[in-house]
C-alpha positions in Angstrom: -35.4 -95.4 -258.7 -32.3 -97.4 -259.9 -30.7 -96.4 -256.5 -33.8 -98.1 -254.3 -33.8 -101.4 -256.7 -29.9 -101.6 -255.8 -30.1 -101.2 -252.4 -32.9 -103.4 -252.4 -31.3 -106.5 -254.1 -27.9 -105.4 -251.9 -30.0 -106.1 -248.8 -31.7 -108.9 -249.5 -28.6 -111.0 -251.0 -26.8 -110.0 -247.8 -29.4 -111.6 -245.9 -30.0 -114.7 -247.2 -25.8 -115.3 -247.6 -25.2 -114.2 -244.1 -27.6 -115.6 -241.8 -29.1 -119.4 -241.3 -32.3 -120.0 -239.2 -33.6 -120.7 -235.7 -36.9 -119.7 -234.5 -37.7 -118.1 -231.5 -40.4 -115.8 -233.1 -43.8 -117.1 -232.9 -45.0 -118.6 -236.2 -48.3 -117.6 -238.3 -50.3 -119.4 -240.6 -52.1 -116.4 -241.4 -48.8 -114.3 -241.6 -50.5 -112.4 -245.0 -52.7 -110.5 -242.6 -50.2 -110.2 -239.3 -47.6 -108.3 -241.5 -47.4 -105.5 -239.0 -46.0 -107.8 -237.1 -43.1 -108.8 -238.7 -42.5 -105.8 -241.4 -42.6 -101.7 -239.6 -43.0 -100.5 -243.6 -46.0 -102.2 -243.5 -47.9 -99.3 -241.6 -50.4 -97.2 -243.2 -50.3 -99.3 -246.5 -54.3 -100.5 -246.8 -55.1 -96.4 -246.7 -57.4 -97.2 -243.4 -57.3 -97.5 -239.8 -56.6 -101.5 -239.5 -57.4 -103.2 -236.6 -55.8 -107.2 -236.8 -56.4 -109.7 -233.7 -55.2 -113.1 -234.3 -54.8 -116.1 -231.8 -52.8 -119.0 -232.7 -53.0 -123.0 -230.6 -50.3 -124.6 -231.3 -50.0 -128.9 -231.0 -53.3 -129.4 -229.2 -52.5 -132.1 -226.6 -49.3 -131.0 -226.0 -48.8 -129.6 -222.3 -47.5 -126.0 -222.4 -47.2 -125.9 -226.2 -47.0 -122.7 -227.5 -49.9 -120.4 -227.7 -49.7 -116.9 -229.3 -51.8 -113.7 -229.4 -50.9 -110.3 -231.1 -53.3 -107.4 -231.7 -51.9 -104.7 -234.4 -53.1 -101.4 -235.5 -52.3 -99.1 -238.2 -52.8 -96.0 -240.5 -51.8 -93.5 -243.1 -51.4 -89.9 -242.0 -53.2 -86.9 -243.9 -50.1 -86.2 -246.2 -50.3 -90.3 -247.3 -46.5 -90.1 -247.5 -46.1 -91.1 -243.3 -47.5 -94.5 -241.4 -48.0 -95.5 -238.1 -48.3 -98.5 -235.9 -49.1 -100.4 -233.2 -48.4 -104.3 -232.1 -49.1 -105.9 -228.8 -48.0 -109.5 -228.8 -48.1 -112.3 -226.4 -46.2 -115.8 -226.8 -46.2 -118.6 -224.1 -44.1 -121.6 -224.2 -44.4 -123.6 -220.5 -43.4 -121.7 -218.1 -41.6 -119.1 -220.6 -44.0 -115.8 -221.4 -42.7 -113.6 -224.3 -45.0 -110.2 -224.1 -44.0 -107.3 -226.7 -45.1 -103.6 -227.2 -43.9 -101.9 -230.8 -44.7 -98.7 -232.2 -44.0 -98.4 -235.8 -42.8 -95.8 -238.6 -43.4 -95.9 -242.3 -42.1 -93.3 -244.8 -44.3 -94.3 -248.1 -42.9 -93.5 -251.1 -44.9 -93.4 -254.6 -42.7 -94.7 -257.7 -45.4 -94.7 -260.1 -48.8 -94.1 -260.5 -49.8 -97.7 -259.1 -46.5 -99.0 -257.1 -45.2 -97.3 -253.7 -42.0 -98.5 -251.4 -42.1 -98.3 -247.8 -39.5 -97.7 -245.3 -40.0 -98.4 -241.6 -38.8 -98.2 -238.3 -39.8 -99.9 -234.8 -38.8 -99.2 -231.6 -40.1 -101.5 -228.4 -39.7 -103.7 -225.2 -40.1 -107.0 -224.8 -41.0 -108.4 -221.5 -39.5 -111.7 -220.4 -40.6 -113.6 -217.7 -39.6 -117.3 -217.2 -41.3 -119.1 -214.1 -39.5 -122.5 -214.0 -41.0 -123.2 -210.5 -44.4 -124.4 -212.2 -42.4 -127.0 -214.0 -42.9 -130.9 -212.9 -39.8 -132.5 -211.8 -39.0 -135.3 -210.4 -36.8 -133.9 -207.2 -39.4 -131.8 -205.8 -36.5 -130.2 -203.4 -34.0 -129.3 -206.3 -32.9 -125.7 -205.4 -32.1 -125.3 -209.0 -36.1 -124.8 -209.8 -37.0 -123.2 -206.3 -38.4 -119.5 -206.8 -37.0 -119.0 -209.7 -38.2 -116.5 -211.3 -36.5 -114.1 -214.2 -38.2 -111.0 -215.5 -37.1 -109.0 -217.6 -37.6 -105.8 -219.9 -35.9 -105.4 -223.1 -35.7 -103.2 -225.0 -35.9 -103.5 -229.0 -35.4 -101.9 -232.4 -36.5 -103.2 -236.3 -36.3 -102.1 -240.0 -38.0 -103.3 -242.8 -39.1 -102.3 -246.5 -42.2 -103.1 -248.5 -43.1 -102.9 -252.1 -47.0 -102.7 -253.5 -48.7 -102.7 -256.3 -52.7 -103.6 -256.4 -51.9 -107.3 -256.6 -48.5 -107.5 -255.9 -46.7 -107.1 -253.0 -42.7 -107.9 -251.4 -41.0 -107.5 -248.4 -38.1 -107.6 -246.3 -37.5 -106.8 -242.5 -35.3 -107.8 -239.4 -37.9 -106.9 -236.6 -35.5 -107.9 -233.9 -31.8 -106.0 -234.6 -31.0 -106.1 -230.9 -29.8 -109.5 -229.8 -30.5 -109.1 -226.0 -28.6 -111.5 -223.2 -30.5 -113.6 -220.8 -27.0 -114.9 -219.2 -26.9 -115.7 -215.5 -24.1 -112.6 -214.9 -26.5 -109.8 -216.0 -30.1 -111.3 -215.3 -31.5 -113.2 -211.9 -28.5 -114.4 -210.0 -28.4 -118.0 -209.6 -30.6 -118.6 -213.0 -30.1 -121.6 -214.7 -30.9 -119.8 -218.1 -27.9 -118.8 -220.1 -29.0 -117.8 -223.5 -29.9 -114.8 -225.9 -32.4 -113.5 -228.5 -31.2 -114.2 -232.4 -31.9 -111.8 -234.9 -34.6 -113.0 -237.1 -34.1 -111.7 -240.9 -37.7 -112.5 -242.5 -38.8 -112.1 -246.8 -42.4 -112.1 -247.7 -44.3 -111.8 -251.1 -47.6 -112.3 -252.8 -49.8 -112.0 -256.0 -53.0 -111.7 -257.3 -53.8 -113.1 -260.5 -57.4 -112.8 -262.0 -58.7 -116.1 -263.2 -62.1 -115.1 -263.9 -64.6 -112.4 -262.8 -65.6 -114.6 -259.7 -62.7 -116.1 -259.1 -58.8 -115.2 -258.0 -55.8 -116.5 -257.3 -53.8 -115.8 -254.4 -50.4 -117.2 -253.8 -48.1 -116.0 -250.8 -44.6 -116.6 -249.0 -43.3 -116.3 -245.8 -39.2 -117.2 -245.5 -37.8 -117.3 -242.4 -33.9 -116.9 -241.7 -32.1 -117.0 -238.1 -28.9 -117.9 -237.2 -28.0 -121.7 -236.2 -31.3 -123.7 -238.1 -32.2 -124.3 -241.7 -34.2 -121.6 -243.6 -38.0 -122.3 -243.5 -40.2 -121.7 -246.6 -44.0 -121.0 -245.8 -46.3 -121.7 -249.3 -50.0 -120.0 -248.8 -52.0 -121.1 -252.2 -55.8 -119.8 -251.7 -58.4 -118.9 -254.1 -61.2 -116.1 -253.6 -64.5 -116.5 -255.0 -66.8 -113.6 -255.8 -64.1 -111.3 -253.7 -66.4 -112.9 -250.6 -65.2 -116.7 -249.4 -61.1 -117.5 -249.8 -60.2 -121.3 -249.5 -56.6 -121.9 -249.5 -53.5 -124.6 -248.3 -50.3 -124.0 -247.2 -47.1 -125.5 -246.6 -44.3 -125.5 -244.1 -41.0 -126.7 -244.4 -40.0 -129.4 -241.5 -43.4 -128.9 -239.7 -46.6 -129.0 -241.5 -49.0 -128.8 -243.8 -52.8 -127.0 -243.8 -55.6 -125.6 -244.6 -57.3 -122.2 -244.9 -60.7 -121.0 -244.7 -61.6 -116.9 -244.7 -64.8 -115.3 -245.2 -65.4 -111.0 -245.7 -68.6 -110.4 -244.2 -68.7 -106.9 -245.5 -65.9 -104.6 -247.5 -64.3 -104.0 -244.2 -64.5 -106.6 -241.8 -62.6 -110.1 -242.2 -62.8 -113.5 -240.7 -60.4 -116.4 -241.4 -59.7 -119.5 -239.8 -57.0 -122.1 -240.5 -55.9 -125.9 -238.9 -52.1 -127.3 -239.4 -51.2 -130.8 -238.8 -47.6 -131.2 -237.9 -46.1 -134.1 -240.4 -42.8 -133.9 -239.0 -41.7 -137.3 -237.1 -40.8 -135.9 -234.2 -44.5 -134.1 -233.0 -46.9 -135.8 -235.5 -47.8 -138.3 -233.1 -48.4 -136.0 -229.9 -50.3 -133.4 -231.0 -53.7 -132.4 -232.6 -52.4 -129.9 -235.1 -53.0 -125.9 -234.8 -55.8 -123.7 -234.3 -56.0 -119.9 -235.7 -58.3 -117.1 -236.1 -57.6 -113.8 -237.2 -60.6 -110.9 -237.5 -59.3 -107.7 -239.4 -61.7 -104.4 -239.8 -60.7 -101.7 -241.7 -62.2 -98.1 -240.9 -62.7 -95.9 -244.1 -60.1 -93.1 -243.4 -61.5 -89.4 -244.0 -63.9 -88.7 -246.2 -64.3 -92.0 -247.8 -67.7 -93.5 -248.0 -66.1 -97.2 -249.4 -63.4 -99.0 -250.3 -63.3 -97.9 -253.9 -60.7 -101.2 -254.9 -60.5 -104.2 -253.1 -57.7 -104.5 -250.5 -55.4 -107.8 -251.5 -52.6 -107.3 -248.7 
């Protein structure tokens, strides 16, 4: 036990002394329920089948701002102790299209009667395309932007670990250890791309804290770390009334600020909805804000009739 809390604490100082932060990722508001996406030990850890879609608009008004989809799936295996995944993710950005297959690994292990550690494993491709012939320019003829076309298939590995308790949970992970080239020697000949992934070191937490019998409060994290940009925080503070209706607001650091809005409609299935606006100078006064909705269903593994305790995380 004193071994895993060392290694832990190893890890995570070497993280957040080594590495600064630039995203390429896609961003979530609604990263407390797209975990799988960004965490392998996550797999298996709500004891069901999990089934998460999410879509995510980003700046409304903004021609070829971002827009994301993932769907993930997960489950424990009969001896509890083993989890597996799935994620399927797409993220557009103009005429750059990011797709993404993983299959994930979790070895849970039970420290005491209510906390477990995860350790996971993710192995994947990535498919790049970048079509920068749809692009508008002003010299139609430019041979720089004629057919080009670069696609690519990557491949791509990850590690994370994840601690949980009932109402507590913390994580860190590094989805993205290969940093793959998209240089003009080893990709389309002639591209004017010259660039590569970075390797995106992420640390996510969250409580529970009972405030009453019908109501709960919720508070998450979501820190981000890349080399070459500033570390970005993500704040999530929501309350849950009558374990039925969560309101919450979050916070982003150097791009916005929003709300939350989620709803179960029965013990397994979930509906949440969320709007950013951007307050940074620079895109605050050309875009709409965000749009995202996630649905999560949980199917009650073996011979389980109901979720016997709620599912926080």
């Amino acid at each position: 036990m004193k071994k895993i809390i060392k290694l832990t604490i190893v890890i995570l100082a070497t993280i957040i002394t080594t590495a600064t932060w630039a995203q390429q990722a896609p961003m979530y508001t609604h990263y407390m329920y797209n975990t799988l996406v960004v965490n392998p030990a996550y797999a298996g850890s709500r004891d069901a089948l999990t089934i998460t879609a999410l879509n995510r608009s980003q700046w409304i008004g903004v021609s070829g701002a971002p827009t994301t989809q993932s769907i993930t799936l997960h489950t424990p295996l009969r001896n509890q102790h083993i989890g597996l995944g799935l994620s399927v993710m797409n993220d557009k950005i103009g005429p750059i299209n990011n797709s993404s297959v993983v299959g994930d690994f979790a070895y849970r292990m039970k420290l005491t009667k209510k906390a477990k550690l995860s350790m996971g494993l993710s192995l994947g491709v990535n498919l790049f395309q970048a079509n920068l012939n749809t692009l508008s320019i002003d010299q139609q003829n430019d041979p720089a932007f004629q057919n080009n076309i670069n696609n690519a298939v990557l491949p791509n590995a990850g590690f994370g670990l994840y601690y949980s308790r009932e109402r507590f949970y913390a994580g860190i992970s590094v989805p993205n250890l290969l940093q793959n080239s998209f240089s003009i020697d080893k990709r389309a000949k002639g591209s004017i791309l010259d660039g590569s992934d970075q390797r995106h070191y992420f640390f996510i937490a969250g409580k529970v804290f009972k405030m009453s019998e019908n109501l709960e409060f919720k508070p998450t994290t979501l820190v981000k770390v890349v080399e070459g940009a500033p570390i970005q925080l993500d704040l999530t503070a929501s309350f849950i009334i009558q374990r039925k209706l969560l309101l919450g607001a979050m916070f982003r650091s150097g791009d916005a600020v929003g709300l939350l809005v989620g709803l179960n409609i029965t013990e397994q299935l979930h509906i949440g909805y969320s709007y950013d606006w951007s307050y940074g100078f620079s895109t605050a006064k050309y875009n709409q804000g965000s749009h995202e909705i996630v649905l999560r269903y949980d199917f009650i593994f073996f011979d389980k009739k109901q979720i016997s305790n709620p599912r926080y995380f």
